[in-house]
PDB file of N, H, CA, C and O in Angstrom:
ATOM      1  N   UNK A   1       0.835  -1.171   0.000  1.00  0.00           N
ATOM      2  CA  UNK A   1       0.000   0.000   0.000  1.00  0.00           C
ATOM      3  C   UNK A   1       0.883   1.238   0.000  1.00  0.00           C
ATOM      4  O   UNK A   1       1.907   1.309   0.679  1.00  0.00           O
ATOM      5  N   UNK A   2       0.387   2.329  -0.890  1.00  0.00           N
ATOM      6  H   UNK A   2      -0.445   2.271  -1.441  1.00  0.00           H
ATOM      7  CA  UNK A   2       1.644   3.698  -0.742  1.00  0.00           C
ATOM      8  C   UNK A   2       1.877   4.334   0.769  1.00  0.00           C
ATOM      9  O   UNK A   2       1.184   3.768   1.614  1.00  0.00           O
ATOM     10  N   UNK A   3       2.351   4.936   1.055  1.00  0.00           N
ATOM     11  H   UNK A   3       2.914   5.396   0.368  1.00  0.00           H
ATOM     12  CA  UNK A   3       2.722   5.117   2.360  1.00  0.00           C
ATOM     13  C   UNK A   3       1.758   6.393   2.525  1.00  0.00           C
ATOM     14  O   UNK A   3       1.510   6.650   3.703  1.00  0.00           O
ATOM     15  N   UNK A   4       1.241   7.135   1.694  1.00  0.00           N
ATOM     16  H   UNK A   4       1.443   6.925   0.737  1.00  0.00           H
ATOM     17  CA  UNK A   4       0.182   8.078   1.449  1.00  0.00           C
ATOM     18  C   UNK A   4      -0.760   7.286   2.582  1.00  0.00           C
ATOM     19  O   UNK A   4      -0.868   7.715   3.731  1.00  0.00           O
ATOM     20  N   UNK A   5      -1.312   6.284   2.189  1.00  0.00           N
ATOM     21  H   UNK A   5      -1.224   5.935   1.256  1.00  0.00           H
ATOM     22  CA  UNK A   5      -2.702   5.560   2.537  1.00  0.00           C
ATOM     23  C   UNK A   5      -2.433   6.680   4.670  1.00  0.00           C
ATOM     24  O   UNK A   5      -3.285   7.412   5.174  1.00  0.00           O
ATOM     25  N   UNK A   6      -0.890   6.296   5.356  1.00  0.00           N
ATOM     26  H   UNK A   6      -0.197   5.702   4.947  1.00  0.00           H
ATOM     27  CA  UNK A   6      -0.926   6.477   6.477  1.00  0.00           C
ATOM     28  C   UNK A   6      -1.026   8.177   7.154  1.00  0.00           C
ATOM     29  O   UNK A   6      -1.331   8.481   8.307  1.00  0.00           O
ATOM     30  N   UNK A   7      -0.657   9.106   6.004  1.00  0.00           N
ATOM     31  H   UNK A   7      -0.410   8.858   5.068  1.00  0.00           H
ATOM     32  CA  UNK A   7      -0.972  10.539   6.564  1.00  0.00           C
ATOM     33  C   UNK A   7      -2.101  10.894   6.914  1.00  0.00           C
ATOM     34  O   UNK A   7      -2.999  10.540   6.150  1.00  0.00           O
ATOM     35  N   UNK A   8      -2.531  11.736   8.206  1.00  0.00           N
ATOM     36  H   UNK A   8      -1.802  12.024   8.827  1.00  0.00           H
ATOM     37  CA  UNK A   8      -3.005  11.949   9.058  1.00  0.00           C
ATOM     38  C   UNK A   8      -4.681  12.855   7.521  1.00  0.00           C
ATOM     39  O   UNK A   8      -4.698  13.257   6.358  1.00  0.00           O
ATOM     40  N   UNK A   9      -5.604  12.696   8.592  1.00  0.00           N
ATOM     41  H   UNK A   9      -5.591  12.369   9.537  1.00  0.00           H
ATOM     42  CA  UNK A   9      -6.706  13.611   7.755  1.00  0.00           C
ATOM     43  C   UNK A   9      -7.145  14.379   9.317  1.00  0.00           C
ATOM     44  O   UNK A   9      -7.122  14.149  10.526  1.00  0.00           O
ATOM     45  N   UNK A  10      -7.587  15.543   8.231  1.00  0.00           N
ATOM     46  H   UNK A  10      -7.605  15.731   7.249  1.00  0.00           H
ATOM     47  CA  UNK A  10      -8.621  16.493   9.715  1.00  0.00           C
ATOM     48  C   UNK A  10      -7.694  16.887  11.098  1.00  0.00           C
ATOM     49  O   UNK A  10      -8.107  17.616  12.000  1.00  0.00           O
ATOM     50  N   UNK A  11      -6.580  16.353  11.066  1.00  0.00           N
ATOM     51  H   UNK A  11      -6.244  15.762  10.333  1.00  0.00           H
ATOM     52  CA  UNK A  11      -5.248  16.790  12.424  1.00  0.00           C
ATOM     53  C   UNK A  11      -4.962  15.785  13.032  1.00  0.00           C
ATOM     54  O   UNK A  11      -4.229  15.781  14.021  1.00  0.00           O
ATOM     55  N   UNK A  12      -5.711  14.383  12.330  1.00  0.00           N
ATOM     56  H   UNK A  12      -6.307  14.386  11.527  1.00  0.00           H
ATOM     57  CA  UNK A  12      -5.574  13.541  13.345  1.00  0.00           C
ATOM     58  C   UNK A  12      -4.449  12.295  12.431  1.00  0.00           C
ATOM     59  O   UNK A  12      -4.329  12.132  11.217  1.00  0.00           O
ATOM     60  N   UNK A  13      -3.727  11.547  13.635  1.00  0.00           N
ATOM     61  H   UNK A  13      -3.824  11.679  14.621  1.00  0.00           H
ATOM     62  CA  UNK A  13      -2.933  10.747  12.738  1.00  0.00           C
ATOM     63  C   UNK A  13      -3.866   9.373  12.239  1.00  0.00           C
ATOM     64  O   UNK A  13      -4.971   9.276  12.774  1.00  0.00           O
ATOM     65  N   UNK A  14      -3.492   8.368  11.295  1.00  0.00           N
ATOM     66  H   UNK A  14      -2.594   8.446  10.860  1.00  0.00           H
ATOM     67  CA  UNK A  14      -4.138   7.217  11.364  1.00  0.00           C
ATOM     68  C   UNK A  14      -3.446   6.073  12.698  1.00  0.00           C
ATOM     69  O   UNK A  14      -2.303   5.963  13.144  1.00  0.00           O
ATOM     70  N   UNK A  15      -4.230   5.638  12.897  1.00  0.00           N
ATOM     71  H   UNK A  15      -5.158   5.728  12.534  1.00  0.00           H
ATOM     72  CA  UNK A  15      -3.447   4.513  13.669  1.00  0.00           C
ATOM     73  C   UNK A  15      -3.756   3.309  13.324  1.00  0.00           C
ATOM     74  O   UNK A  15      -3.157   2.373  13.853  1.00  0.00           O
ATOM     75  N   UNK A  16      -4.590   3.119  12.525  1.00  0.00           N
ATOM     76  H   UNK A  16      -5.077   3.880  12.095  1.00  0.00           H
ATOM     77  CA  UNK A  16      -5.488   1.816  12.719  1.00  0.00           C
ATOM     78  C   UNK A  16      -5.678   1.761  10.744  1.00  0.00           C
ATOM     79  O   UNK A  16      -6.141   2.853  10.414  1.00  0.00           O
ATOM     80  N   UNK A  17      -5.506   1.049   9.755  1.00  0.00           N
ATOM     81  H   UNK A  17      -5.130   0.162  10.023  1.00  0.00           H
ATOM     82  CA  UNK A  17      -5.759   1.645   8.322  1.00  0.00           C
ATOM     83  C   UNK A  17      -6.387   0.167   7.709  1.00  0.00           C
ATOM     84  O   UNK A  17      -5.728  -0.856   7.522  1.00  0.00           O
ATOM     85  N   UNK A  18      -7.741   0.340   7.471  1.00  0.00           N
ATOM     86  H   UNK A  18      -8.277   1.171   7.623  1.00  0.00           H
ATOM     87  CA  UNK A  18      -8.668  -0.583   6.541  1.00  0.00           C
ATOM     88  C   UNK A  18      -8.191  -0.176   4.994  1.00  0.00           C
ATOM     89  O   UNK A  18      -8.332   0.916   4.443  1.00  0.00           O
ATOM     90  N   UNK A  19      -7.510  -1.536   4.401  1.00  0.00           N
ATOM     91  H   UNK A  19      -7.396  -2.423   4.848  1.00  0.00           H
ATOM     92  CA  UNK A  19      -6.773  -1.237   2.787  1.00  0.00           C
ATOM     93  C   UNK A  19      -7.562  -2.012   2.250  1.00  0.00           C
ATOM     94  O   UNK A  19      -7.582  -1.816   1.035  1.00  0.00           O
ATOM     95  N   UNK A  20      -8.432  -3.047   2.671  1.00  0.00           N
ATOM     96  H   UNK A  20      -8.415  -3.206   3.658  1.00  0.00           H
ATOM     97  CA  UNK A  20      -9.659  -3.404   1.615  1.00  0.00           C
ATOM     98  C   UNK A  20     -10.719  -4.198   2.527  1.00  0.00           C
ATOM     99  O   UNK A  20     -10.365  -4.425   3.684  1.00  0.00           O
ATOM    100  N   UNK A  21     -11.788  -4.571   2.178  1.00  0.00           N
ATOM    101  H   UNK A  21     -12.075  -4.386   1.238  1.00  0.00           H
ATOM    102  CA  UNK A  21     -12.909  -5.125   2.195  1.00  0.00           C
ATOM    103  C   UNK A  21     -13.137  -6.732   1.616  1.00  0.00           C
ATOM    104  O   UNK A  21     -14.155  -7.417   1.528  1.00  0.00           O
ATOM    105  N   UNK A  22     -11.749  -6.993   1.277  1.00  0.00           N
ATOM    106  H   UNK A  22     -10.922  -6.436   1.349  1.00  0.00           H
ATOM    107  CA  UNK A  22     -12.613  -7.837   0.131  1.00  0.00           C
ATOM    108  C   UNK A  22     -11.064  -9.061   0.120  1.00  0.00           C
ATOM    109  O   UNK A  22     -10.658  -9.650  -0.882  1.00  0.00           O
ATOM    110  N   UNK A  23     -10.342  -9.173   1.815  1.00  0.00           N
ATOM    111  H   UNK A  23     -10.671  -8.695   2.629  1.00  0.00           H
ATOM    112  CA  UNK A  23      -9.140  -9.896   1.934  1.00  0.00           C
ATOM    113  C   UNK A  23      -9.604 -11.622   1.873  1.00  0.00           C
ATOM    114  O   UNK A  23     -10.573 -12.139   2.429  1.00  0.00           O
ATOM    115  N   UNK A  24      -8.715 -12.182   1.134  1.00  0.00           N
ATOM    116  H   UNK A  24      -7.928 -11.762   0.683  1.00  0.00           H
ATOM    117  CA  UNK A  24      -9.514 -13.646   1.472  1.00  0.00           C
ATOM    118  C   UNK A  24      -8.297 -14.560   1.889  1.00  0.00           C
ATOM    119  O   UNK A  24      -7.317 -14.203   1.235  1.00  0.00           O
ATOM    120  N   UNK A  25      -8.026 -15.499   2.647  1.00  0.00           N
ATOM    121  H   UNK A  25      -8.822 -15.789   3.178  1.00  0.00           H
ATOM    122  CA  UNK A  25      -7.657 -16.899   2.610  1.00  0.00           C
ATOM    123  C   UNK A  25      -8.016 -18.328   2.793  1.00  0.00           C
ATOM    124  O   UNK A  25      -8.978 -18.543   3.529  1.00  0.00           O
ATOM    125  N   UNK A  26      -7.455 -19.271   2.291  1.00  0.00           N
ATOM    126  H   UNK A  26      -6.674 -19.097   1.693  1.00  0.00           H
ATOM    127  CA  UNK A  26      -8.231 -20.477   2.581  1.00  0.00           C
ATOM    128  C   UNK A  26      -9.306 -20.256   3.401  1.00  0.00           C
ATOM    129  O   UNK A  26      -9.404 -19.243   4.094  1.00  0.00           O
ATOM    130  N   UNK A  27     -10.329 -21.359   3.363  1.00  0.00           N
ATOM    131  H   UNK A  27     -10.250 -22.182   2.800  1.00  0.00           H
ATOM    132  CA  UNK A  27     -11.920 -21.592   3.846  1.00  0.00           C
ATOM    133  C   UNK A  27     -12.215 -20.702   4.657  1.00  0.00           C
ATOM    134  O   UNK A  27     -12.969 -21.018   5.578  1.00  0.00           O
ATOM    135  N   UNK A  28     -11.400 -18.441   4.514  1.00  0.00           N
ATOM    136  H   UNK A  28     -10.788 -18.184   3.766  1.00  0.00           H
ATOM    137  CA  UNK A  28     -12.170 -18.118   5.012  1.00  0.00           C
ATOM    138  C   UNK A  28     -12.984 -17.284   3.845  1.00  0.00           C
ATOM    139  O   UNK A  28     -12.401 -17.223   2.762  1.00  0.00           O
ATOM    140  N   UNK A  29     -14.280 -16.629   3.946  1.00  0.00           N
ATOM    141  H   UNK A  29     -14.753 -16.678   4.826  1.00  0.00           H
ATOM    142  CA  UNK A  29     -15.317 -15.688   3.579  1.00  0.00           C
ATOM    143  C   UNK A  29     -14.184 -14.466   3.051  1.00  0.00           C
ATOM    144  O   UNK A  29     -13.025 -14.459   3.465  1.00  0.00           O
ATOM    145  N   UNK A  30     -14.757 -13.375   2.007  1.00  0.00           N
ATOM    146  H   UNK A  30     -15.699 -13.381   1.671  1.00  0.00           H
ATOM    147  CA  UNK A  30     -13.282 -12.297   2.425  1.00  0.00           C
ATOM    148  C   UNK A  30     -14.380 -11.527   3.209  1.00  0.00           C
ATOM    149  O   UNK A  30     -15.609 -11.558   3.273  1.00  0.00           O
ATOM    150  N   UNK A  31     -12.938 -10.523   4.013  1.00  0.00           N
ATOM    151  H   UNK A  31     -11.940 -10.498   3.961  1.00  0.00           H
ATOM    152  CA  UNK A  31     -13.113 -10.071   5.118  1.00  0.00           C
ATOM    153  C   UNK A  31     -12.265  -8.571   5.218  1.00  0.00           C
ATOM    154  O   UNK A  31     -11.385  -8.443   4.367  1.00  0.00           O
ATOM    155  N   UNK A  32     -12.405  -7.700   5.949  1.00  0.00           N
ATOM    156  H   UNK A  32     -13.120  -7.804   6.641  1.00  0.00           H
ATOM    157  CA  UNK A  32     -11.591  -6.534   6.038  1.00  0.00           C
ATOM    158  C   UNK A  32     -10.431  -6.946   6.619  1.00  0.00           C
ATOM    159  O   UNK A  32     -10.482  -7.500   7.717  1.00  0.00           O
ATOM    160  N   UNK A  33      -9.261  -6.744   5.994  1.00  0.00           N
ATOM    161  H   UNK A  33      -9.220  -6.294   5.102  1.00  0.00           H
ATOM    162  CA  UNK A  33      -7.717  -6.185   6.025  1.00  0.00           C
ATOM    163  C   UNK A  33      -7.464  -5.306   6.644  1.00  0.00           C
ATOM    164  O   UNK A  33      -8.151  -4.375   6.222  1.00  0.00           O
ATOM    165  N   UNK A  34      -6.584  -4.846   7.811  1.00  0.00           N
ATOM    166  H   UNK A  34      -6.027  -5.602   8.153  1.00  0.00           H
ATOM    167  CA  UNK A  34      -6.297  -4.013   8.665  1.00  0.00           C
ATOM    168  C   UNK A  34      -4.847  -3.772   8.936  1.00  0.00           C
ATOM    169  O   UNK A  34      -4.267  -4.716   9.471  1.00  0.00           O
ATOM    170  N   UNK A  35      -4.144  -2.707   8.679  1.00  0.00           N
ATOM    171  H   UNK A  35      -4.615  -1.939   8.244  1.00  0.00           H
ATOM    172  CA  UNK A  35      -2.719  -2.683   8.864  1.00  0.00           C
ATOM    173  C   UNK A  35      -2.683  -1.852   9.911  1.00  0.00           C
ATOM    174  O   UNK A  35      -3.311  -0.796   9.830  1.00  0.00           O
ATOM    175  N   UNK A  36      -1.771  -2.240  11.364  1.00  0.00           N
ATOM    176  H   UNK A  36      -1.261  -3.097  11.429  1.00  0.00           H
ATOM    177  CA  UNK A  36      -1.452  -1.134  12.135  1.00  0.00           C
ATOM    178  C   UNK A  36       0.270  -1.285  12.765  1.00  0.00           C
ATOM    179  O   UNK A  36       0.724  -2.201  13.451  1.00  0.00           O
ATOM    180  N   UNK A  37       0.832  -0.306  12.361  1.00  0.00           N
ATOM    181  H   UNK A  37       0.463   0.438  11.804  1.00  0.00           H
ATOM    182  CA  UNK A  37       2.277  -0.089  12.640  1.00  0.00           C
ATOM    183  C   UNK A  37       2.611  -0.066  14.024  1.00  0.00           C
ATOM    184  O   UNK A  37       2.580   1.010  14.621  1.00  0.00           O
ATOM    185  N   UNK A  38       2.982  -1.309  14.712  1.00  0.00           N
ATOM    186  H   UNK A  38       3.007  -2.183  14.227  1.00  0.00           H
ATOM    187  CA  UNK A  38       3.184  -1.457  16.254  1.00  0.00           C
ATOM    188  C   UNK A  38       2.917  -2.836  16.280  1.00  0.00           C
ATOM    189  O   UNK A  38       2.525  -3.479  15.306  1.00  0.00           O
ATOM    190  N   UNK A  39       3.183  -3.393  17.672  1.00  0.00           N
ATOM    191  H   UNK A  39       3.501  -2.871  18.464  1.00  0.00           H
ATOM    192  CA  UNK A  39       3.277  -4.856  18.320  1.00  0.00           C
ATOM    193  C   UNK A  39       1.613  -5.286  18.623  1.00  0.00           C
ATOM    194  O   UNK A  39       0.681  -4.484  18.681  1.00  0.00           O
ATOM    195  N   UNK A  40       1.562  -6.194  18.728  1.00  0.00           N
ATOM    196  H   UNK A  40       2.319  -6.845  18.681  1.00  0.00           H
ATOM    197  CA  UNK A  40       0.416  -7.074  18.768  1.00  0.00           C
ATOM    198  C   UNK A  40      -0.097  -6.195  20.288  1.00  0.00           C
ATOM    199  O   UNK A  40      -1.192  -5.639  20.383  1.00  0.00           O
ATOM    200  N   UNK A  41       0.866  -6.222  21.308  1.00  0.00           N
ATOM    201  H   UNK A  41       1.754  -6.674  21.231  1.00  0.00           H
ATOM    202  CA  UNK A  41       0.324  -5.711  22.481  1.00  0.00           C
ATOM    203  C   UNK A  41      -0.027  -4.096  22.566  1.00  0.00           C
ATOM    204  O   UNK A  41      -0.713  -3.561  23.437  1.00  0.00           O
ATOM    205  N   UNK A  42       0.661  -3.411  21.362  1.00  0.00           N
ATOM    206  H   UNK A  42       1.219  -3.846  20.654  1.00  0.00           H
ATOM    207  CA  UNK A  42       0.115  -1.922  21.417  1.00  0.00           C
ATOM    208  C   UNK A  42      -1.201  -2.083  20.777  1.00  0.00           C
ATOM    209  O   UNK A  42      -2.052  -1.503  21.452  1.00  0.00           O
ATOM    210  N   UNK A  43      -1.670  -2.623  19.781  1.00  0.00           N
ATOM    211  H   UNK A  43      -0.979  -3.094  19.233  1.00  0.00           H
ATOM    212  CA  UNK A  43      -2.644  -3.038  19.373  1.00  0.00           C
ATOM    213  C   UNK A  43      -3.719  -3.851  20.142  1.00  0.00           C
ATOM    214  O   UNK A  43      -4.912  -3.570  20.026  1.00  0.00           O
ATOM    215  N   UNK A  44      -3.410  -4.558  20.692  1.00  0.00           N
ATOM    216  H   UNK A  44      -2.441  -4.786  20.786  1.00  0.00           H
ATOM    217  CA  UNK A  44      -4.414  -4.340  21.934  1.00  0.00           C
ATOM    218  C   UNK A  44      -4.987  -3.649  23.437  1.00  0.00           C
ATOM    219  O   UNK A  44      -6.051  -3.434  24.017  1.00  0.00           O
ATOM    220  N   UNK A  45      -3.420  -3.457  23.637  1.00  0.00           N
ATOM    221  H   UNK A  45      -2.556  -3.632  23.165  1.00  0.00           H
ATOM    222  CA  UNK A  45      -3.716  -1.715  24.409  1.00  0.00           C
ATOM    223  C   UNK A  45      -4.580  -1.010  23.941  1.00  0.00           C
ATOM    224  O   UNK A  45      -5.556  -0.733  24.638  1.00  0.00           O
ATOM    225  N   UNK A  46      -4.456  -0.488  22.538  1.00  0.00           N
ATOM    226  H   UNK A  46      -3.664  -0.713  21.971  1.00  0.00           H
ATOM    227  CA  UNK A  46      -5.412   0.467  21.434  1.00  0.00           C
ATOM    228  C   UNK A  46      -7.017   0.100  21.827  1.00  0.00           C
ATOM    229  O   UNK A  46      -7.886   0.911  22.146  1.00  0.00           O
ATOM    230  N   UNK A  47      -7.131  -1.208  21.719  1.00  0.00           N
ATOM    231  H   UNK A  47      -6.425  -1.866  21.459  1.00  0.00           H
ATOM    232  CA  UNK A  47      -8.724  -1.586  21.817  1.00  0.00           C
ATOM    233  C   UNK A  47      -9.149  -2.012  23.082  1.00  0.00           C
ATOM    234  O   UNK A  47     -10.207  -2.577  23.358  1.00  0.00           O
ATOM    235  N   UNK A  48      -7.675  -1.498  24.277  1.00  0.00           N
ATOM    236  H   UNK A  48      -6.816  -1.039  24.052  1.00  0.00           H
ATOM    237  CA  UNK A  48      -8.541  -1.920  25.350  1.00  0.00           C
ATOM    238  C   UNK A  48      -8.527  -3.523  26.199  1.00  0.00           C
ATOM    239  O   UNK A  48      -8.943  -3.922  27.286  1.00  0.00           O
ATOM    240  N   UNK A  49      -7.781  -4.158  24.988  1.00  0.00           N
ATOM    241  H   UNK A  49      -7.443  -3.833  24.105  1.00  0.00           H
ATOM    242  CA  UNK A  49      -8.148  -5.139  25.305  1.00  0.00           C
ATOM    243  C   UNK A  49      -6.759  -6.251  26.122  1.00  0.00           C
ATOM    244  O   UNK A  49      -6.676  -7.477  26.198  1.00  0.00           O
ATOM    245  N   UNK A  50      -5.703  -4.981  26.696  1.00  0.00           N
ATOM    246  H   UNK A  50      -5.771  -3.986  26.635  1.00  0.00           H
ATOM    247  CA  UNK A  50      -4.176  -5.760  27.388  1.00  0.00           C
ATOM    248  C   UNK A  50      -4.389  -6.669  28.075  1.00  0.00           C
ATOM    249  O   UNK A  50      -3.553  -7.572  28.055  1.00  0.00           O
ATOM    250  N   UNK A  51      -5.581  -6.808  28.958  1.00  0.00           N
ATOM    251  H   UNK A  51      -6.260  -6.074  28.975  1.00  0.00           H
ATOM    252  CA  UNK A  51      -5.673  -8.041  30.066  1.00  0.00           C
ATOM    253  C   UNK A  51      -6.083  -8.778  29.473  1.00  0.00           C
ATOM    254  O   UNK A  51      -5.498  -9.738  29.974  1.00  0.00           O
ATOM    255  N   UNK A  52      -6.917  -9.350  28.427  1.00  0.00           N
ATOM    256  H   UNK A  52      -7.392  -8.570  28.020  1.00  0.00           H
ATOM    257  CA  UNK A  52      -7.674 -10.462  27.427  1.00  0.00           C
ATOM    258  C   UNK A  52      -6.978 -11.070  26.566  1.00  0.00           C
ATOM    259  O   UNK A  52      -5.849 -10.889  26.109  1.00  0.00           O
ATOM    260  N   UNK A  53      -7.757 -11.789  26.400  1.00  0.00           N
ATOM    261  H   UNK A  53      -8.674 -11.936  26.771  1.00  0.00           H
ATOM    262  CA  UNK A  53      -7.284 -12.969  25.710  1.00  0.00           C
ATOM    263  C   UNK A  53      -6.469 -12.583  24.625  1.00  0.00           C
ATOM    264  O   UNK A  53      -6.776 -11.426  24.337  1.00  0.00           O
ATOM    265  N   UNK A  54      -5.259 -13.151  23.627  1.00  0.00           N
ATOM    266  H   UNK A  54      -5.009 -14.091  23.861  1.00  0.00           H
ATOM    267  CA  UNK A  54      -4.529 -12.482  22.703  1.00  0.00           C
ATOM    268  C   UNK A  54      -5.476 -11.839  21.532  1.00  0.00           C
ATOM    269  O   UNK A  54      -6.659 -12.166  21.619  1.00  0.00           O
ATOM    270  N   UNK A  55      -5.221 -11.213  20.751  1.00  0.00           N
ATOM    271  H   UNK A  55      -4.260 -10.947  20.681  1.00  0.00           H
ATOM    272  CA  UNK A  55      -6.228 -10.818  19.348  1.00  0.00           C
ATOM    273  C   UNK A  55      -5.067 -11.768  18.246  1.00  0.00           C
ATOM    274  O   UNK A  55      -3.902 -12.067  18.506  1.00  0.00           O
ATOM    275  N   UNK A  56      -5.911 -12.108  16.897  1.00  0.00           N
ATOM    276  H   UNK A  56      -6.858 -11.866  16.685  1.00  0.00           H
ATOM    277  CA  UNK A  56      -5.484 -12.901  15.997  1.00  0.00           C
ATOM    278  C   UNK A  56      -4.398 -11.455  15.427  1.00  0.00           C
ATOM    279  O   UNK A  56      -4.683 -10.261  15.345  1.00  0.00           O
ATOM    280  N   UNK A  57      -3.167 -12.153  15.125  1.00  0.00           N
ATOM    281  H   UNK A  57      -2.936 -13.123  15.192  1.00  0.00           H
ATOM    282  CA  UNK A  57      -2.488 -10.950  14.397  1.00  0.00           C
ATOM    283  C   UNK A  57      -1.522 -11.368  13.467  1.00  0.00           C
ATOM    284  O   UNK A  57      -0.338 -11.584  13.722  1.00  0.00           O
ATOM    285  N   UNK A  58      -2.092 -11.474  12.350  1.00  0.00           N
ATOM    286  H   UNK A  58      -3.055 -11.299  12.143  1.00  0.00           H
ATOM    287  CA  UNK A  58      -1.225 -11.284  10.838  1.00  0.00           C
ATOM    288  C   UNK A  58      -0.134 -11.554  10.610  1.00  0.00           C
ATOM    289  O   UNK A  58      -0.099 -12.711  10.192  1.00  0.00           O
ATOM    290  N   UNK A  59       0.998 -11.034  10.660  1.00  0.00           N
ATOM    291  H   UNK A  59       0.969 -10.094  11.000  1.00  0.00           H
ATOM    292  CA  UNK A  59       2.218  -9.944  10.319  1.00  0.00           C
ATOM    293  C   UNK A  59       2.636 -10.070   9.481  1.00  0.00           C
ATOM    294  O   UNK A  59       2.887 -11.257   9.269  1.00  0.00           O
ATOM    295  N   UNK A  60       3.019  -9.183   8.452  1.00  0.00           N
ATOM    296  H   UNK A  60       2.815  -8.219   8.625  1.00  0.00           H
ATOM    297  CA  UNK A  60       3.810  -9.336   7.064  1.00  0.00           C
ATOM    298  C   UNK A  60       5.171  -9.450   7.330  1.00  0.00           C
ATOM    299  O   UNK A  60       5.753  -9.060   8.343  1.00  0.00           O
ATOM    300  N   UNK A  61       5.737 -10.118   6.164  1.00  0.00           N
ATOM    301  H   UNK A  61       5.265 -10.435   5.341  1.00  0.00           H
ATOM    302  CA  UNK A  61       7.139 -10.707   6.552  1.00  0.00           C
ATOM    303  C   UNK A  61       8.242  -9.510   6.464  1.00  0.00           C
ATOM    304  O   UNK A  61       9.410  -9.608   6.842  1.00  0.00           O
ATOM    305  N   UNK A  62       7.394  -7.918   5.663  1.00  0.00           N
ATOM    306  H   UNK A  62       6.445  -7.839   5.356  1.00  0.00           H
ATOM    307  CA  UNK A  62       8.466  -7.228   5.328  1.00  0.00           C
ATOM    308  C   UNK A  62       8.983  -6.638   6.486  1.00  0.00           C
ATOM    309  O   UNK A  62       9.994  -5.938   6.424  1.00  0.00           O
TER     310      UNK A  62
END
């Protein structure tokens, strides 16, 4: 994705960036794609969710 997609709109930065709607892998449905620049645990800090259970998390190899 261009690095555009991550500059801030309205004053605010992105933190969180939906790049499509329409992600698929094996036997799943497609589904929204979500890129966020940080560790699995800032990312759940973000939602709140540090004491719970882990969240499923991706990571690209780059």
């Amino acid at each position: 994705m261009p690095a555009s997609y991550w500059d801030g709109y309205g004053g605010l930065p992105v933190l969180l960036l939906q790049f499509t709607s329409s992600a698929s892998a094996p036997s799943l449905s497609p589904y929204d794609a979500n890129a966020f620049r940080g560790t699995p645990q800032q990312l759940a800090s973000l939602f709140g969710a540090a004491d719970r259970a882990p969240l499923v998390v991706l990571e690209d190899a780059r």
